[in-house]
N, C-alpha and C positions, 0 to 999 in steps of 0.2 A: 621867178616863174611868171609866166603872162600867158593868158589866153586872150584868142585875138575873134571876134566871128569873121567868116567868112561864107557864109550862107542863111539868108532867112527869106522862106519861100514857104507859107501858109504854114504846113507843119515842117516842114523838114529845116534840122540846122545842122550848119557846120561850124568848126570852129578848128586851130590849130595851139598846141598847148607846144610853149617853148620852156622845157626846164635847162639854166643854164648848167655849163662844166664844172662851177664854182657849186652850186646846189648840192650837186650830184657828189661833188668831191667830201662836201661837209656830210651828207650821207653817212659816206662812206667811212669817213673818220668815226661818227658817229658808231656804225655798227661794229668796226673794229674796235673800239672803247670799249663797248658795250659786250664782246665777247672774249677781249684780253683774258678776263679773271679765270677764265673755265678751261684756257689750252695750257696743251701742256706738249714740249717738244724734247727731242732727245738733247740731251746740253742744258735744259735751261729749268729751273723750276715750276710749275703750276702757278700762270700768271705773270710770270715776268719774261714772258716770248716778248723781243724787241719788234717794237711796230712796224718798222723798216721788212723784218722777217715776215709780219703780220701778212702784212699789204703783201708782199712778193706773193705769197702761199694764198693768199683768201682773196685778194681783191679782184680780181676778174670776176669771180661769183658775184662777190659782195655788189661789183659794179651793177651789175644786172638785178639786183636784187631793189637796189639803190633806183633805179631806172624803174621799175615797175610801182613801188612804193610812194615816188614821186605821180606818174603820172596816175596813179587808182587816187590818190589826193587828192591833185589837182579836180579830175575830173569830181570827184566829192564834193569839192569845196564850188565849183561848180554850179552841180546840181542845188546845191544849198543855198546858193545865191538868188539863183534865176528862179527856183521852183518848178524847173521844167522836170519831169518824169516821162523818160524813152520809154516807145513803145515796145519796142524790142532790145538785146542789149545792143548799144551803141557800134556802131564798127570803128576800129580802131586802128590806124597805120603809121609805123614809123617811116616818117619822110628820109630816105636816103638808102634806108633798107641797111642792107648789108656793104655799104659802103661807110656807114659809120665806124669812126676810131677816138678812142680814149684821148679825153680831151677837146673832145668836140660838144658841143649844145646839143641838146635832144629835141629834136619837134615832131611833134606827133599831129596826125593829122584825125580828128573825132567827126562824125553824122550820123545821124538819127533823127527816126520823124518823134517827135514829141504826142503826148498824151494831148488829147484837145481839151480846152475849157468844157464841161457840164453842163448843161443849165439844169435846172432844179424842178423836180418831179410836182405836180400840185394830186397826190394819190384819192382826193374827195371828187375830182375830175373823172376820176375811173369809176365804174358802174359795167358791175358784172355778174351771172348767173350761179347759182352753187346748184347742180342735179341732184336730187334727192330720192333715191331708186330703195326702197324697203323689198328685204327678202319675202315674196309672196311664199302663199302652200305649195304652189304646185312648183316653184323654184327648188323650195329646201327639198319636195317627193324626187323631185330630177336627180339632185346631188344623189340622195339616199339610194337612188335607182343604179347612178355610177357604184355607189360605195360596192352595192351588193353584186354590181358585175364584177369589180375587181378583187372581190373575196368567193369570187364562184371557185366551184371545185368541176372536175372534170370525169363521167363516168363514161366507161366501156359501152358503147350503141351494138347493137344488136347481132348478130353472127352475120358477114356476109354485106354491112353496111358502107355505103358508100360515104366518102369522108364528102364534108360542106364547108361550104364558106363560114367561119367560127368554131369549127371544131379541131381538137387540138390530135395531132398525127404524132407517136412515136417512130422516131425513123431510126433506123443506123444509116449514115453516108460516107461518100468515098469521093472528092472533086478529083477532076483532072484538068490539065492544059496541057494541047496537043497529044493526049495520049501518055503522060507523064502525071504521076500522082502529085499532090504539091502539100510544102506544111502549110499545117494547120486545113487544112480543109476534111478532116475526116473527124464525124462525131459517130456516137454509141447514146442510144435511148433517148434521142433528142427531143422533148417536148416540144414541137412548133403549132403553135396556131395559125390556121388559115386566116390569112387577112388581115394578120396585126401587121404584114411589113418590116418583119424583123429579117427577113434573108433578101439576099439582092434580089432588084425586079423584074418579075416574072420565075420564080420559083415557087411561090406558093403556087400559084393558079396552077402550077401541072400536076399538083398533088390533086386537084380538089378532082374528085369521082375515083379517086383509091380506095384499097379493100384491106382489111389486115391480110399479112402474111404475100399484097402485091409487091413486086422489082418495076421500080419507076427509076427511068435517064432521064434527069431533067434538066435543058439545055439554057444554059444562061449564058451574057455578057456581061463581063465586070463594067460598073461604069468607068466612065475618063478618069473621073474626079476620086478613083479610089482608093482609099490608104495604101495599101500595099504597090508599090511603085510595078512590081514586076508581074504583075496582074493586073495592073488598070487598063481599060478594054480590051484587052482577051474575052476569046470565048470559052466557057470549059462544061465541062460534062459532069456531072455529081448522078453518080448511081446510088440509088435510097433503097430502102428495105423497109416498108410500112408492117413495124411490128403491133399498133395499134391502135384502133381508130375511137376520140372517146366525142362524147357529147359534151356542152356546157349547162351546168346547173349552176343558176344564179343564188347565191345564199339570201335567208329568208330575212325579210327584213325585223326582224323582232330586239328583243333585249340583249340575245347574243353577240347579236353583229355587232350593236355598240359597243359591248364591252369590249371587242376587239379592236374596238378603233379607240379608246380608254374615258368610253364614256358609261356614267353608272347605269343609265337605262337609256332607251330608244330616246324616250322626253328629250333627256339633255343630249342625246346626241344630234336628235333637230335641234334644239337650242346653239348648239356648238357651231352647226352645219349655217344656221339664218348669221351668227355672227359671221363667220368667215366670209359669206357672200356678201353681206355690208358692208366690211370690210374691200372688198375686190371692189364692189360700188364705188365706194367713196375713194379709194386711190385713182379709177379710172374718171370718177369723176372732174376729181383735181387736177389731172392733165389736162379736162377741157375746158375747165377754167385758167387753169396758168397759158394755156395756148390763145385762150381769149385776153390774157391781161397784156401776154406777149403784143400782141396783133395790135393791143390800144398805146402800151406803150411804142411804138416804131414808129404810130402815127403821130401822135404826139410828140414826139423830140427828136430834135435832129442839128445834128452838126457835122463838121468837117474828122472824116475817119482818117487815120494813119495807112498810106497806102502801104506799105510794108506790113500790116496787120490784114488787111482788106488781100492783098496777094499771098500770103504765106497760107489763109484760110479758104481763097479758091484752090490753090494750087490740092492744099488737103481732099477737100469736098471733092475734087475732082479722081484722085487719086482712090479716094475710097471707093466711090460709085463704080471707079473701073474692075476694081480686084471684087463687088459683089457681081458684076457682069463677066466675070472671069474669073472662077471660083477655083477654075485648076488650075491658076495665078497663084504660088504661095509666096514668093517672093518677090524682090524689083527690081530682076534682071529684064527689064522694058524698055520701049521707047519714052521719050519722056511725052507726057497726059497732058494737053495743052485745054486747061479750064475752058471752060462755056461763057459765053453771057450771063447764060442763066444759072450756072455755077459763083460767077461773080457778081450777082445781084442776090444771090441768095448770102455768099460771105459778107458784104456791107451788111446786110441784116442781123446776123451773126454779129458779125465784131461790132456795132451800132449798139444791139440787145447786150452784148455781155459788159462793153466798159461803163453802158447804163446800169446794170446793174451792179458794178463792182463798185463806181462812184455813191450809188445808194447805198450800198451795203458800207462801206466805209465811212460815208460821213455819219450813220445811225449805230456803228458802230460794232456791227454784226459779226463776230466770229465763230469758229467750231472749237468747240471744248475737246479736250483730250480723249474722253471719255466717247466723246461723237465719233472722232477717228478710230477710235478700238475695236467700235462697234460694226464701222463700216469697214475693215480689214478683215476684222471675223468673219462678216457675213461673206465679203470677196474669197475668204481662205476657204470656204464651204465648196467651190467649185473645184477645188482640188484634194479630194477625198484621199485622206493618208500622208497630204504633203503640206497638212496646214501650219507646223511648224514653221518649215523652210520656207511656205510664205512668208509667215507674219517675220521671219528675219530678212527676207530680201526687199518688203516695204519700209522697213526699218530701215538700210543703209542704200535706197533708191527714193531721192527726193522728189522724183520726175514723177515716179508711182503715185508720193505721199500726194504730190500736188490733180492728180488724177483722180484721187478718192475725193478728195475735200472737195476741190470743186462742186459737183452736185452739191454735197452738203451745203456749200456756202449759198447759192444759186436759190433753193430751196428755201433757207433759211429768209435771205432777199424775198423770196416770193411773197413769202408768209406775213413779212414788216411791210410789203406794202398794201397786201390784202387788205391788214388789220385797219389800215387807213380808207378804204375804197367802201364803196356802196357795195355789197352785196346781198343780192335776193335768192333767197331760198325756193327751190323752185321742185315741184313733184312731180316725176317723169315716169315710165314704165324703165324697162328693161330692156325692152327693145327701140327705143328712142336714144338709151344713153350708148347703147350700142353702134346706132346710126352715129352719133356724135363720136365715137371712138374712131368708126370706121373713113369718114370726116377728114380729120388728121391727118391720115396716113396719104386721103387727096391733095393735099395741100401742098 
């Protein structure tokens, strides 16, 4: 067997691996040896099929089996030498193609851009901010003020009254398109709130100055982007029946409420309510510091990127930002999205930041425990209410998933090993400072 290079240009190599006929042939001996004991043919007894018979019946398989086995080797042994690690997997072609015949040399022809050398983080070099935002009174009275909107109850306003923006409308309805009634669009006693935006837009508004016991037509458009494929933008018509127009009464904020949210009294349920928001703090916090460690690390190190890394992740970035700019885009039946500059200035940053980080996290040794993956499948399984089973089995035999989840984990875990080494200052902000700082980001 011989590997020959045939390409070395910054990152990328080539090479050609020649396994000979003779290789291949002892293979193949090999595997026919090795499976004798277990066949068993009509004539002959379990393990004594003549190898003659063997080879006629198996060896075209075996050959090809032989041929793969060899060169996944080769290439192994390889990698093992050199110490080189592809960025991606390798491309791999047999010279001749389908011209090859039994008895012939195999050569395959291997490239790949390689992993580039590291250089080594000095993390005492970093110096960075920690926001320290504490849940004031009038924060935890806000939350409290949500709580007891969203446990309000809703009473009957007065004979004759005209329904308002937040007050809740019992309707019966009836939709049409063109004059034909359609499923699913007829409800009975529907409790709708003006203004929450739960029916398509511009339906509330034509309730609002209803009366009990009014027949309101109220004319909508489905949007584009509608689920229902044979109603997205149509127009149709829902004739209502306002059987009852009530007020909103907010519940009282006392010991009640709390117990209803499973707190023993009002006390601990501010108490519960100041945790939670320190909690929202301090995560939103730590995005604005990992964005700041991001920003110091990129300045800080720099090497030569695998362009095949650097192209596969503009091509993505670009790909994504199209289907948010075309939402009733669900699939990629497209032209093909030909990246930005500014698409492929942002992926070099990308693949830059992440092999820096997977290089740190490797050499310190960083991995995710079982128990980390469990946790973050569970929580992924929560978005699918009723079908968290058949999640957690289709993460289970889709690697692509497993490697989806961990990522962040690992990313995070990185973050944290090099914090631990970095200057950091504890800094006391308002609420609306670390807010500006959130909103920040999303400029960037």
């Amino acid at each position: 067997m011989q590997v020959t290079e045939t390409l070395n240009d910054g990152l990328k190599r080539g090479y050609t691996i020649t396994v000979t006929a003779a290789e291949l042939e002892v293979k193949v001996q090999e595997k026919l040896v090795e499976a004798q004991p277990e066949i068993e043919m009509k004539g002959f007894r379990k393990g004594k099929v003549p190898m003659a018979i063997l080879r006629k019946q198996f060896g075209q398989r075996l050959m090809g089996d032989a041929m793969q086995e060899a060169i996944d080797g080769a290439m192994k042994d390889h990698f093992d030498a050199t110490g080189d690690r592809p960025a991606l997997q390798p491309e791999v072609k047999m010279v001749g193609g389908d011209t090859w015949a039994e008895g012939q040399d195999v050569v395959v022809e291997m490239s790949y851009d390689m992993l580039p050398p590291i250089p080594e983080v000095d993390a005492t070099k970093i110096t960075l901010d920690r926001l320290i935002v504490k849940a004031d009174d009038a924060s935890v009275e806000e939350a409290l003020a949500n709580l007891a909107t969203s446990a309000q109850n809703f009473e009957d306003r007065e004979e004759g009254a005209a329904a308002q923006d937040g007050d809740q409308v019992v309707i019966d309805f009836k939709g049409s398109v063109d004059g034909d009634y359609f499923e699913g669009g007829t409800g009975t006693d529907y409790p709708l709130v003006l203004g929450s935006n739960s029916f398509i837009p511009g339906f509330e508004a034509q309730l609002v100055g209803a009366k009990a016991g009014d027949e309101v037509k109220v004319d909508v458009s489905f949007p584009e982007a509608y689920g229902a494929a044979h109603l997205a933008g149509k127009a149709a018509v829902f004739e209502c029946t306002v059987k009852a127009v009530k007020a909103a009464k907010p519940a009282e904020i006392n010991d009640e409420l709390a117990t209803k949210y499973g707190a023993e009294d009002l006390a601990a349920l501010k108490g519960q309510i100041a945790e939670r928001l320190e909690a929202e703090y301090k995560g939103a916090s730590r995005s604005v510091m990992k964005r700041a460690l991001l920003d110091q690390l990129d300045g800080l190190v720099k090497f030569e990127l695998p362009a095949a890394l650097v192209e596969a992740e503009a091509n993505q970035i670009a790909h994504q930002l199209w289907h948010e700019e075309h939402p009733e885009e669900h699939g990629h039946n497209h032209d093909n999205i030909e990246p930005s500059d500014e698409h492929k200035t942002l992926a070099e940053r990308r693949v830059r930041l992440g092999l820096l980080l997977a290089e740190i996290g490797r050499k310190a040794e960083v991995t995710v425990t079982d128990a980390e993956m469990t946790q973050a499948v569970l929580n992924a399984a929560r978005q699918y209410p009723g079908q968290e089973r058949q999640f957690f089995e289709f993460v289970q035999k889709n690697q692509q998933m497993q490697q989806q989840l961990r990522a962040p984990l690992f990313e995070d875990k990185v973050v944290d090993h090099i914090v631990a080494g970095a200057t950091v200052t504890d800094k006391d902000v308002s609420k609306e400072d670390l807010q500006k700082a959130i909103e920040a980001l999303d400029e960037m």
